[in-house]
C-alpha positions in Angstrom: -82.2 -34.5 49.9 -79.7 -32.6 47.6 -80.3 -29.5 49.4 -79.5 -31.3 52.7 -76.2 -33.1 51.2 -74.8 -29.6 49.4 -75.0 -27.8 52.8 -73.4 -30.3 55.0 -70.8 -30.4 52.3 -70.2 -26.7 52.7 -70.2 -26.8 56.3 -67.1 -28.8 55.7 -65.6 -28.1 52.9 -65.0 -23.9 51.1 -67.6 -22.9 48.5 -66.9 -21.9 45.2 -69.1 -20.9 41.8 -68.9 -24.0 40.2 -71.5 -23.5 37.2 -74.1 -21.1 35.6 -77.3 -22.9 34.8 -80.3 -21.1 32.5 -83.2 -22.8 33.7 -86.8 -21.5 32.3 -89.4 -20.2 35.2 -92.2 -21.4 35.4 -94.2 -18.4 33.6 -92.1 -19.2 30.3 -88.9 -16.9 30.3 -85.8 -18.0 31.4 -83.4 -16.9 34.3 -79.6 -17.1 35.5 -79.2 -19.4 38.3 -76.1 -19.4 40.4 -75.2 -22.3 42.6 -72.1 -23.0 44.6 -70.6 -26.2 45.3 -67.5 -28.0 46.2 -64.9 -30.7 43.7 -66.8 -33.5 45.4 -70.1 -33.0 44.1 -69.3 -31.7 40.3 -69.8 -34.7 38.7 -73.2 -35.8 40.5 -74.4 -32.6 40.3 -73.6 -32.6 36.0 -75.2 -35.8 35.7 -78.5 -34.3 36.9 -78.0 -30.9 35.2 -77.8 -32.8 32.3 -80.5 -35.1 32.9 -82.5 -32.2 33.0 -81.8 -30.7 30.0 -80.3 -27.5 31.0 -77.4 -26.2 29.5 -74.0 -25.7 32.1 -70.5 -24.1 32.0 -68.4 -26.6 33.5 -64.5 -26.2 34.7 -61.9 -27.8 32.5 -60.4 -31.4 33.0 -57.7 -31.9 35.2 -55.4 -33.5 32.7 -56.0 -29.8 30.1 -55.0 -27.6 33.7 -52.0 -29.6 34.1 -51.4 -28.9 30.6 -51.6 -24.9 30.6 -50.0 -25.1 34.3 -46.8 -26.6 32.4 -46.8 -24.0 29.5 -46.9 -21.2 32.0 -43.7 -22.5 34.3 -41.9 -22.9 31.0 -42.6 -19.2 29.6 -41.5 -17.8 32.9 -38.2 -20.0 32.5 -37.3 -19.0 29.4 -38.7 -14.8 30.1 -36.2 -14.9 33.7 -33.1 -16.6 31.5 -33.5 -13.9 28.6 -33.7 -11.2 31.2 -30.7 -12.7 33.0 -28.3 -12.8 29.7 -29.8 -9.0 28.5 -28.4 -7.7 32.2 -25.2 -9.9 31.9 -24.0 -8.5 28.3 -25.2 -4.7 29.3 -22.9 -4.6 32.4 -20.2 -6.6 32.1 -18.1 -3.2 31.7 -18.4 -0.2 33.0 -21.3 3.0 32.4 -19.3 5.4 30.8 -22.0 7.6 29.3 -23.6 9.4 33.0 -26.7 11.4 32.8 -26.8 14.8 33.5 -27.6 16.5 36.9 -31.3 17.0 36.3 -34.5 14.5 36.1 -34.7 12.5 32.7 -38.3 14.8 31.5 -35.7 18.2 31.9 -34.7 17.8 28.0 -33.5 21.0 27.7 -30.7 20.4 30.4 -29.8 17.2 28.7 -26.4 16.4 27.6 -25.0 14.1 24.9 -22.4 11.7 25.9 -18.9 12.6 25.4 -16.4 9.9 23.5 -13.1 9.5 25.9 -9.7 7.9 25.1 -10.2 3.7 25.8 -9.3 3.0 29.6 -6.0 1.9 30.3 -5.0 -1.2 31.8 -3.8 -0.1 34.7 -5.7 2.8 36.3 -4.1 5.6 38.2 -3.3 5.5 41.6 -3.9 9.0 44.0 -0.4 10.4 43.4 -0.6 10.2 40.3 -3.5 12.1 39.8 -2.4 14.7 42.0 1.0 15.3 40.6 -0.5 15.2 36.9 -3.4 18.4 39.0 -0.2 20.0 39.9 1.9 20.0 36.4 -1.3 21.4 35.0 -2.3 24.1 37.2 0.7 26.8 36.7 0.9 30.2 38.0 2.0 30.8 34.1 -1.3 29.7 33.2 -3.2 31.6 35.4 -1.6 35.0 34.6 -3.3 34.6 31.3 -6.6 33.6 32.6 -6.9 36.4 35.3 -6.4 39.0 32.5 -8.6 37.2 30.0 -11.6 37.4 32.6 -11.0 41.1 33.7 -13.6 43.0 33.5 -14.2 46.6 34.3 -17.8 46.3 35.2 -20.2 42.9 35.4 -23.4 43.5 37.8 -26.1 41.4 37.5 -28.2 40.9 34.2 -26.1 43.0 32.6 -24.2 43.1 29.0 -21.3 42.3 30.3 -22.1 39.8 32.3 -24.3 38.0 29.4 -21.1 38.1 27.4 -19.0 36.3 29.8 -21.6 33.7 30.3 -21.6 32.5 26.5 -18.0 32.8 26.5 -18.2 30.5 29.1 -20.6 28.4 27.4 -18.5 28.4 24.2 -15.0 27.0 26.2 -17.4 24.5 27.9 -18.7 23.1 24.4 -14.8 23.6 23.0 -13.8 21.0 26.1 -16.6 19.2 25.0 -17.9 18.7 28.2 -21.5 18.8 27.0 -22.8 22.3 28.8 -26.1 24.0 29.3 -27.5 27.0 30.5 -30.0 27.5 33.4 -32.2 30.6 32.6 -34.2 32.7 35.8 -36.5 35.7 35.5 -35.5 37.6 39.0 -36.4 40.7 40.3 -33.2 43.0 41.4 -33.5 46.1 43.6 -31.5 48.9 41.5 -31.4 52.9 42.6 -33.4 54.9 41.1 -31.5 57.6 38.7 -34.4 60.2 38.8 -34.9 60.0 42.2 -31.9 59.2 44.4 -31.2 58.6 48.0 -30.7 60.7 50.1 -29.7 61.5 54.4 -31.1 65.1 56.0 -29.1 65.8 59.6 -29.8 69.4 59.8 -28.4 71.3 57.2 -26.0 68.6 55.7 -27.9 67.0 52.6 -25.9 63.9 51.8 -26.8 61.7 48.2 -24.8 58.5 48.7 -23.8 56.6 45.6 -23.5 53.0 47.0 -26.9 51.6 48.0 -28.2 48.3 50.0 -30.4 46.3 47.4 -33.8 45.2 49.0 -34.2 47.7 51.3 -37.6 49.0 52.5 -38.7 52.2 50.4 -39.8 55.3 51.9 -38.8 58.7 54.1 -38.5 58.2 57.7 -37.4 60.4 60.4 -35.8 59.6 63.6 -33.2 60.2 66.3 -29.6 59.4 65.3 -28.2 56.8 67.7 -24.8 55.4 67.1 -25.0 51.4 67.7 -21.3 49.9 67.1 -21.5 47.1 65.0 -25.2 46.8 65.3 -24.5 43.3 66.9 -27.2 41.8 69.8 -24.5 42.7 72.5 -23.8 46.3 70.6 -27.3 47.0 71.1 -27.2 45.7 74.6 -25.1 48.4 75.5 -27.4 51.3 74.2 -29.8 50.0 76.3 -27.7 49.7 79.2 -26.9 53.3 78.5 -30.7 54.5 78.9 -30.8 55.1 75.1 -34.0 55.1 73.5 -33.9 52.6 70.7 -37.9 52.5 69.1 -38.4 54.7 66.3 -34.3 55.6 66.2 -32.0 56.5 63.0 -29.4 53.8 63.9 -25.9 54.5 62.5 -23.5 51.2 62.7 -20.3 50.3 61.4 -19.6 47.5 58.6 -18.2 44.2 59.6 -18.5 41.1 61.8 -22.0 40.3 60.4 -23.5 40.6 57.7 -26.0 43.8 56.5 -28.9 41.7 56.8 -28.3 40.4 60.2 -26.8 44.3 60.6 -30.7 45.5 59.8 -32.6 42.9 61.4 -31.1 43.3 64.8 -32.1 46.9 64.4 -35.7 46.1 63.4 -36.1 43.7 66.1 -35.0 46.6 68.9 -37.6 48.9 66.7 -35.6 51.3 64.7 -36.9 52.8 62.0 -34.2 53.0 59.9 -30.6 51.8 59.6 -27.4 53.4 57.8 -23.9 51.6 57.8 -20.7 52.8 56.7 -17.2 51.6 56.8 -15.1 52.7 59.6 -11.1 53.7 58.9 -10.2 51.6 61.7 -11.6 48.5 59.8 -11.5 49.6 55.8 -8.1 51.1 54.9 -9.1 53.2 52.2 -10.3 56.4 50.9 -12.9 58.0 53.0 -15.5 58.9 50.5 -15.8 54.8 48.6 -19.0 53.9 48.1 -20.2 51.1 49.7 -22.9 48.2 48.5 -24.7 45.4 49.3 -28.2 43.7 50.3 -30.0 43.6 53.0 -32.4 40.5 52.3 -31.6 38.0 55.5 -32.0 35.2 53.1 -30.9 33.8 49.6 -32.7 33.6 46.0 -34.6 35.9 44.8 -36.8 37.1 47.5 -39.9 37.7 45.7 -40.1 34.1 44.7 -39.2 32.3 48.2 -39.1 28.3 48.1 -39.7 28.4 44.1 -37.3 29.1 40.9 -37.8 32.4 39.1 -38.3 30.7 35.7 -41.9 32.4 35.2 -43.5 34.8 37.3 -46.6 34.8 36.2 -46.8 31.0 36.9 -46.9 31.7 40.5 -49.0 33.9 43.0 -47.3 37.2 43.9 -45.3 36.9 47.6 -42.4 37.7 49.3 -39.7 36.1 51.5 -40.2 36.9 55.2 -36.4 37.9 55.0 -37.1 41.4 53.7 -36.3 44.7 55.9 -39.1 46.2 57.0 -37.4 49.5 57.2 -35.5 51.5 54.8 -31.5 50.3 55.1 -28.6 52.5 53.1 -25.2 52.8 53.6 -23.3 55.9 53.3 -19.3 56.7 53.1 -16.9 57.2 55.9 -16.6 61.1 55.5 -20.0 61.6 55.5 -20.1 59.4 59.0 -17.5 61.3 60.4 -20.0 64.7 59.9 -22.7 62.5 61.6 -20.9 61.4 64.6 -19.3 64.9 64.9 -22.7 66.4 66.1 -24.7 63.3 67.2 -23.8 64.2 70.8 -26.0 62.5 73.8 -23.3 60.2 76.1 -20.3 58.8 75.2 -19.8 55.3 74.9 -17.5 53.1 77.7 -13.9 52.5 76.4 -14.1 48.4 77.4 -17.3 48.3 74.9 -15.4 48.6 71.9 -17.6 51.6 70.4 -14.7 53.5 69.8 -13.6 53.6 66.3 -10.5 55.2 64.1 -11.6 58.8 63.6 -9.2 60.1 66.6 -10.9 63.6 66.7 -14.0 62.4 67.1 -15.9 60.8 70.9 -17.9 58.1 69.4 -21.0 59.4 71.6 -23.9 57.4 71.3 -26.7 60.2 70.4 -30.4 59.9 70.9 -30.8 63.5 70.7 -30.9 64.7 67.3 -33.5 63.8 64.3 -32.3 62.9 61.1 -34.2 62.2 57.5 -33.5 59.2 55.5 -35.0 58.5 51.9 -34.7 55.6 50.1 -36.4 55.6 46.5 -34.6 52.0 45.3 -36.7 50.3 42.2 -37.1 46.8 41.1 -36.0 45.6 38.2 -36.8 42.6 36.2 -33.7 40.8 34.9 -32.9 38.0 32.7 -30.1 35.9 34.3 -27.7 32.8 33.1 -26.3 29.9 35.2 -24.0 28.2 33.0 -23.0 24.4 33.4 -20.1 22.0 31.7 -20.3 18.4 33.1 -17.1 15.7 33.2 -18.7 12.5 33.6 -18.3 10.1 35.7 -16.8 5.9 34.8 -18.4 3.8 37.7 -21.9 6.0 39.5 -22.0 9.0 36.5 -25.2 9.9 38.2 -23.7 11.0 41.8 -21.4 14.1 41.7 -19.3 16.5 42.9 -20.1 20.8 41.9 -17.5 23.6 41.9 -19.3 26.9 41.8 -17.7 30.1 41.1 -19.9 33.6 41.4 -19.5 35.3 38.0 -21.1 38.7 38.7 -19.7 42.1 41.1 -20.8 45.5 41.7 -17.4 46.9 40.4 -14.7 45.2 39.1 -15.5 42.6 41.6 -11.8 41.0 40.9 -11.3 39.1 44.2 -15.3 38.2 44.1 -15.6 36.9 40.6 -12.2 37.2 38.6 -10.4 34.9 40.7 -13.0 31.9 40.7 -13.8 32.2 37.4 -10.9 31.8 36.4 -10.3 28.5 39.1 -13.0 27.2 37.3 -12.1 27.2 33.9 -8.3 26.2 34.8 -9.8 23.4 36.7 -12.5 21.9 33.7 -9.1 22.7 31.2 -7.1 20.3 33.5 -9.4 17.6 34.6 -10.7 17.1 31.1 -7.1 16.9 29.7 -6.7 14.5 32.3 -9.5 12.2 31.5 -8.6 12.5 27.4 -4.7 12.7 27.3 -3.6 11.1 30.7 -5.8 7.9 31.4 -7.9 9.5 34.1 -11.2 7.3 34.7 -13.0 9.7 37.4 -15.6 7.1 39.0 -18.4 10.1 39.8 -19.2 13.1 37.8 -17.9 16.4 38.5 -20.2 19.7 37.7 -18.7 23.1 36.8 -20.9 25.9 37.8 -20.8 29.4 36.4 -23.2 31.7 38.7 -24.9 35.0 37.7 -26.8 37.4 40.5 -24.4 35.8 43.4 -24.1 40.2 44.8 -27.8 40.1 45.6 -27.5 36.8 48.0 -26.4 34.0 45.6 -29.5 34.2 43.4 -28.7 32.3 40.8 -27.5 29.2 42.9 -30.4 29.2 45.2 -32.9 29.5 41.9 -31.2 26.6 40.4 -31.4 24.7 43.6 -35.2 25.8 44.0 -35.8 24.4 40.4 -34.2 21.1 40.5 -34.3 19.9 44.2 -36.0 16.5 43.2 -33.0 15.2 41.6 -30.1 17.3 43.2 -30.8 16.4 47.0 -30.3 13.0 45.8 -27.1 13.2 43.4 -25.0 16.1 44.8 -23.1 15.3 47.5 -21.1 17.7 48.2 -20.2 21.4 46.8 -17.3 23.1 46.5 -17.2 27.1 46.3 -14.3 28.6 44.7 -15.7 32.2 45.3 -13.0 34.7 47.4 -10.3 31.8 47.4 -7.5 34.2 47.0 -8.0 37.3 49.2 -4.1 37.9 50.7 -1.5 35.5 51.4 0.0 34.0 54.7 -3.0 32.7 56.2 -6.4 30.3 55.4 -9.6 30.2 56.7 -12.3 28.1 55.5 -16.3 27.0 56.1 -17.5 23.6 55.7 -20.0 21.0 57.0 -18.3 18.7 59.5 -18.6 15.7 57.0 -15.5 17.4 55.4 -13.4 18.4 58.2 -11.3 15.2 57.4 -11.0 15.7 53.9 -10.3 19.2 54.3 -6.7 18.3 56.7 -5.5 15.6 54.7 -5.8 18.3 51.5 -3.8 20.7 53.8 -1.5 18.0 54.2 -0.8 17.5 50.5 -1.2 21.1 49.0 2.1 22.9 49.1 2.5 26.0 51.7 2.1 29.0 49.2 5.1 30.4 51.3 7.5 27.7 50.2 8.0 25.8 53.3 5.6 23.0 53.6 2.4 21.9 53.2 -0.9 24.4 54.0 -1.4 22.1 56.8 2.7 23.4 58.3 1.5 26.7 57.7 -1.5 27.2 59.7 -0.3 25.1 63.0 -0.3 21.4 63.3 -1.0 21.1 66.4 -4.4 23.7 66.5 -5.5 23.5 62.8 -9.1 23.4 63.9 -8.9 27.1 64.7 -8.9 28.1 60.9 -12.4 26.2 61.2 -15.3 29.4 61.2 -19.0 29.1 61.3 -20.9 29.3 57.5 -22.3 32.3 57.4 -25.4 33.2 55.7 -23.7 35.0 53.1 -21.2 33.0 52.5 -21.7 31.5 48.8 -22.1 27.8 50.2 -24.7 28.7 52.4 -27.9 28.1 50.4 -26.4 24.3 49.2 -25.9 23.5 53.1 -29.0 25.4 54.5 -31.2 24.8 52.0 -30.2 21.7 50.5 -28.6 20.0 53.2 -25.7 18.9 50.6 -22.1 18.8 52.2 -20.3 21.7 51.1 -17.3 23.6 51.9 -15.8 27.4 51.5 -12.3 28.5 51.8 -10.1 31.5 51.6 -6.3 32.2 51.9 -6.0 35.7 53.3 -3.3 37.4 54.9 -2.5 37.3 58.7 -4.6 39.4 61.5 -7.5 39.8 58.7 -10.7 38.4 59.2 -12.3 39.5 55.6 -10.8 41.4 52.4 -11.8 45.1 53.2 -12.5 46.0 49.6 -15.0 43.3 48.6 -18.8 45.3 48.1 -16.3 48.3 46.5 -14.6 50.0 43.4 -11.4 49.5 44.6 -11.7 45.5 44.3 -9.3 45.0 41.4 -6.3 43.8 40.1 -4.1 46.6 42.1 -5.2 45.9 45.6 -5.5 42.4 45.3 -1.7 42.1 43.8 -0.9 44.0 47.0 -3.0 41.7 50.0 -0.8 38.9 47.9 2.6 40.7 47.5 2.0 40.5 43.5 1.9 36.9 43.6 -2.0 36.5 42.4 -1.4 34.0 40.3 0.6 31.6 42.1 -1.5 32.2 45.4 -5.0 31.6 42.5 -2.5 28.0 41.5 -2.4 26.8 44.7 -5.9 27.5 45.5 -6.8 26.0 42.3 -4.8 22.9 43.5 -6.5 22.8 47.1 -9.8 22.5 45.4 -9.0 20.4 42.7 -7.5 17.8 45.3 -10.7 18.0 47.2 -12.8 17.7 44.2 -10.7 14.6 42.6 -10.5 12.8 45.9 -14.3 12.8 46.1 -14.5 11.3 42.5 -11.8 9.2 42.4 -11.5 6.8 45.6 -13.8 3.9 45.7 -14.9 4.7 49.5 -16.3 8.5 49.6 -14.1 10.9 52.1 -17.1 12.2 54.6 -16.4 11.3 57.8 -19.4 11.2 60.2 -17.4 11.3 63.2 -16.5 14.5 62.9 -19.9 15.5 64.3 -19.5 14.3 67.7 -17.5 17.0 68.9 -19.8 19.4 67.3 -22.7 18.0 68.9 -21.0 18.3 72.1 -19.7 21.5 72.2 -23.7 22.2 71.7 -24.7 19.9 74.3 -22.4 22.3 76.7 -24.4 25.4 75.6 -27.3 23.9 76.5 -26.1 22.9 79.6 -24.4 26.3 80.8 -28.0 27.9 79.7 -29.7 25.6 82.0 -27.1 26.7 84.6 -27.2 30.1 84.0 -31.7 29.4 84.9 -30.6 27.5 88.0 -29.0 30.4 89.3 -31.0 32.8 88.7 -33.4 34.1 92.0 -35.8 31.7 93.9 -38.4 34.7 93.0 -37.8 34.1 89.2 -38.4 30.1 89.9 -41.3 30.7 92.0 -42.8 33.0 89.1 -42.5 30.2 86.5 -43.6 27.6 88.6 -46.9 29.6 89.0 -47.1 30.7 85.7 -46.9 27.1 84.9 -49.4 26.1 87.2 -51.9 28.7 86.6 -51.8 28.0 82.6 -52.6 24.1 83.4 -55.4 25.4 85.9 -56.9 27.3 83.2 -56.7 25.1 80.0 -58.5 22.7 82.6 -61.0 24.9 84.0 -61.3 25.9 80.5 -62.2 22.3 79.5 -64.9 21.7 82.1 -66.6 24.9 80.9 -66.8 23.7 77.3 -68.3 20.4 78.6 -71.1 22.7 80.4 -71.9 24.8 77.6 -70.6 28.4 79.2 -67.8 30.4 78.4 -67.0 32.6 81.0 -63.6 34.3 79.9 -62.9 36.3 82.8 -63.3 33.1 85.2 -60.5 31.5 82.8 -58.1 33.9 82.9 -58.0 34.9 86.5 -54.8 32.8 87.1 -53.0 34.0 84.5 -53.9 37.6 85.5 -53.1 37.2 88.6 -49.7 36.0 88.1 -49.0 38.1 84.9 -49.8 41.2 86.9 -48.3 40.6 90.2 -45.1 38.2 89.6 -43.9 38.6 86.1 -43.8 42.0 86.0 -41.2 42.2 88.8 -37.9 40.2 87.2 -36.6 39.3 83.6 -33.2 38.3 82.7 -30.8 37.8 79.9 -29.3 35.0 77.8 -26.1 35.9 79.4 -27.6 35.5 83.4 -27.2 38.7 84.1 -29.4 40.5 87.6 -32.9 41.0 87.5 -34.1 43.9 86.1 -37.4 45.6 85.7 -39.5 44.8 83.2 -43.2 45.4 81.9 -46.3 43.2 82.4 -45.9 40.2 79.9 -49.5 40.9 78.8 -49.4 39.0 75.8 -48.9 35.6 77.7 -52.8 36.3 78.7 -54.7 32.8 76.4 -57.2 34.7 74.4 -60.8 33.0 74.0 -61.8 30.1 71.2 
């Protein structure tokens, strides 16, 4: 009867293990019985566990629960009103000691907090921070600053170059803005003194002395084919022309892109070598300068791509898919002048823009004659410094603001690293006068950034970036390059993510005209100041923080009119002389009012409650590439009805077969040539007959696009 009551109680009512009885078997030993029952039947069920003397756990009286229920509401009372008065008293004021840029567990990148002057009652509004920016950023100021950071020589890794990266350090720590270094292991592509490059034409031995770092090693002999700029449309031409690009020597002038994308191109038409020089129609200078660069079509250290170079042995040996696959070197203008003088083969169209300044000489483009280059270039391993000083921020200390400036050069490398350095240290002198003397309260940090390997495609940012990307996508928001800010006078350019188009005119609008009437913004054209807006390119020293890191960052240069880049920069002859001339010997006011534009970009990011990035700017960005895409689909649309008709059956056939294909798995065969009979037959009898350009041009013959054929699984 029990048995029948406790299961038309469950049936009714949930289960739960109400007690643990010991009962004795009936052979003598005792076992653990389990039984489960519901409140309503406790009591009966204890009366007869008791009865028959077998020992029960039973559950606690209600009135003891009600007890312990009460004792626990009371401790989370009094645990949620301690918490609430520990918050209360800790931020009632603001944080005024910010963390550093780097994850908490980076202790050796930690900084100690830095004691400021008390805040004042009344904080300062914008014009009063810029005016104070302005009284301390003199041209007087700079003069001493540019000569103090003169070098004669400060390449990567080098004495020199150590030396000015703990005298950096050391005016950091006298400013007391709490700096640290950032220490990489890279690998650097040096020439080789025993062994040194050379270019065969015939009987003309030629041993350059400038050199393109990361170049494919080796001897390789080709004919010499003059190629322009080395540009896609350059090389469209040569083909145009009948010349033979695959296995060609191409010879190309310096400029509008950059040696990587210079060597690329070439590789992609299948040259087997490349060598680059600088024209006297472009470079104004002596004939026989030297000329260097890189040619890795990437940043960082190439032989650790996606990582930081702080160990090599902690990671497996690799290299960046951004290396040359054939040898690269760059020679001087006299020695191009002997090359084109006997390159012969036919001469290039005057509306192509092949023609160069060497009046006495055709410009033909060759294909004709072999010539030998050798380049014997080593790798080096070499210690380099990033060096960091930090002025903290009031309000959010943990979201900030970077100025970077490229401390290393091939030469003098005064335009290239004097300048910025020198912006950078004027800048941390100001701001952190500011925040001690003046009643500044910055509410965000601001980072100053002192760069080493920045000649070999901005090495030491990109390591630094590699290293510490956990916590840097998520605190830096936006960087600011001072590298090449002063390279003439009467006009500026600049580079930046659309986010900062805004910020970047209401700065011209504020910054005075370096000419004397104005603002910036009055010199370049009200009305079409967007046209000093140019495309980022990859070696542009922001690249790697937008590219890589997708963090808003900006580049700018004032420059003199009609010059699209300063003509000395990968030379000697970038010093103090030529620069003092591109500016009409005003360097250091041009370097003050640089300083300023930056600063006022940098302060107006860390000082107004509402962050300047304005995400409208985007839309006409995205539509001018919307347009593209729609004059590309044009361009298809009006290409021939037999160039339709091709794709359509190409299309077709390739959803026949991965069908057919299908249905023959199901059955178990695998006949190959039954699968690939559409494609063949379209391959070989349609596609062999048209191809066209990106720029629509007529169909031209072409060869069979074999490698379309689907290849067995």
């Amino acid at each position: 009867m029990d048995r029948v009551r406790s299961a038309f109680n469950n049936m009714i009512k949930s289960e739960r293990y109400s007690r643990f009885t010991l009962q004795p078997a009936e052979d003598g030993e005792r076992h653990v019985e389990v039984k489960l029952s519901d409140d309503a039947t406790d009591d009966a069920m204890e009366v007869e566990g008791q009865a028959g003397g077998s020992p029960s756990f039973r559950p606690a009286p209600l009135h003891q629960n009600r007890r312990h229920l009460f004792y626990v509401v009371l401790v989370t009372l009094l645990i949620f009103v301690t918490g609430y008065l520990v918050g209360y008293v800790s931020h009632r004021k603001p944080q005024v000691e910010p963390v550093n840029p780097v994850s908490e567990n980076e202790n050796r990148l930690q900084a100690t907090p830095t004691d400021y002057a008390p805040s004042p009652e009344i904080q300062l509004d914008w014009k009063d921070v810029t005016q104070l920016l302005s009284q301390k950023l003199t041209s007087k100021a700079f003069e001493k600053t540019l000569r103090d950071f003169n070098l004669p020589r400060r390449s990567a890794g080098s004495a020199e170059d150590m030396n000015q990266a703990n005298r950096i350090f050391d005016e950091f720590k006298k400013l007391e803005m709490d700096p640290w270094s950032d220490i990489h292991y890279v690998q650097l592509q040096m020439p080789d003194s025993n062994r040194p490059n050379r270019v065969l034409f015939g009987s003309d031995v030629f041993k350059p002395a400038g050199y393109l770092a990361y170049s494919a090693t080796g001897k390789v002999e080709g004919k010499l084919v003059y190629g322009n700029y080395g540009r896609q449309e350059d090389l469209d031409v040569l083909q145009k022309k009948s010349v033979e690009l695959k296995d060609s020597v191409l010879l190309l002038r310096s400029g509008k892109i950059s040696f990587a994308e210079q060597v690329d191109n070439a590789a992609k038409k299948g040259a087997s070598a490349v060598l680059i020089y600088p024209d006297i129609q472009d470079y104004k200078y002596l004939a026989d300068t030297a000329l260097y660069g890189h040619v890795h079509l990437g940043s960082g250290d190439p032989y650790t791509p996606g990582f930081p170079s702080f160990n090599h042995t902690q990671f497996p040996p690799t290299q960046s898919s951004g290396l040359p696959k054939i040898p690269a070197q760059t020679i001087t203008a006299n020695m191009a002048f002997g090359l084109l003088q006997k390159i012969e083969g036919p001469e290039s169209d005057v509306s192509s823009g092949f023609k160069g300044g060497f009046k006495s000489v055709s410009y033909s483009l060759g294909g004709s004659k072999n010539i030998t280059v050798e380049v014997n270039n080593v790798l080096v391993n070499k210690e380099v410094h990033n060096v960091f000083g930090i002025i903290k921020g009031f309000t959010d200390p943990d979201r900030y603001v970077v100025l970077g400036a490229q401390r290393d050069a091939w030469g003098n490398g005064y335009a290239r690293a004097t300048v910025g350095t020198s912006v950078l240290m004027e800048l941390a002198k100001a701001v952190c006068e500011m925040v001690e003397k003046d009643g500044f309260r910055p509410r965000r940090s601001l980072v100053f950034a002192s760069w080493s390997a920045g000649e070999y495609g901005n090495v030491g940012a990109t390591e630094w970036l590699e290293g510490y990307m956990s916590s840097i996508d998520k605190k830096v928001f936006t960087y600011i390059s001072l590298d090449g800010v002063v390279l003439g006078r009467g006009n500026f350019t600049t580079s930046a993510s659309p986010l900062l188009y805004s910020l970047i005119e209401n700065t011209m609008k504020e910054v005075n005209s370096p000419l004397g009437l104005g603002s910036v913004y009055d010199m370049v054209g009200r009305k079409n100041w967007e046209a000093i807006l140019k495309p980022m390119a990859i070696d542009d020293p922001a690249y790697p923080f937008l590219a890589f890191s997708g963090i808003p960052s900006v580049s700018f240069h004032f420059i003199s009119p009609n010059t699209e880049s300063y003509s000395y920069y990968g030379t000697s002859l970038d010093n103090m002389d030529h620069l003092n001339y591109q500016t009409n010997q005003r360097t250091a006011e041009m370097t003050a009012v640089a300083a300023q534009f930056a600063g006022q970009m940098a302060l107006r990011l860390v000082h107004d409650h509402v962050l300047n990035l304005d995400v409208s700017r985007y839309s006409s960005v995205l539509y001018k590439a919307v347009v593209r895409v729609y004059r590309r689909i044009n361009q298809l649309l009006r290409v021939s009805l037999t160039v339709t008709l091709t794709l359509f059956l190409l299309i077709c056939s390739w959803i026949y077969s991965y069908h057919l294909d299908m249905c023959l798995s199901a059955m178990g065969q695998n006949n190959i040539v039954l699968r690939n009979f559409p494609i063949l037959m379209c391959t070989f009898f349609f596609l062999p007959s048209v191809v066209w350009s990106a720029e629509g041009r007529e169909p031209q013959l072409a060869e069979p696009c074999t490698g379309l054929l689907p290849t067995s699984r």
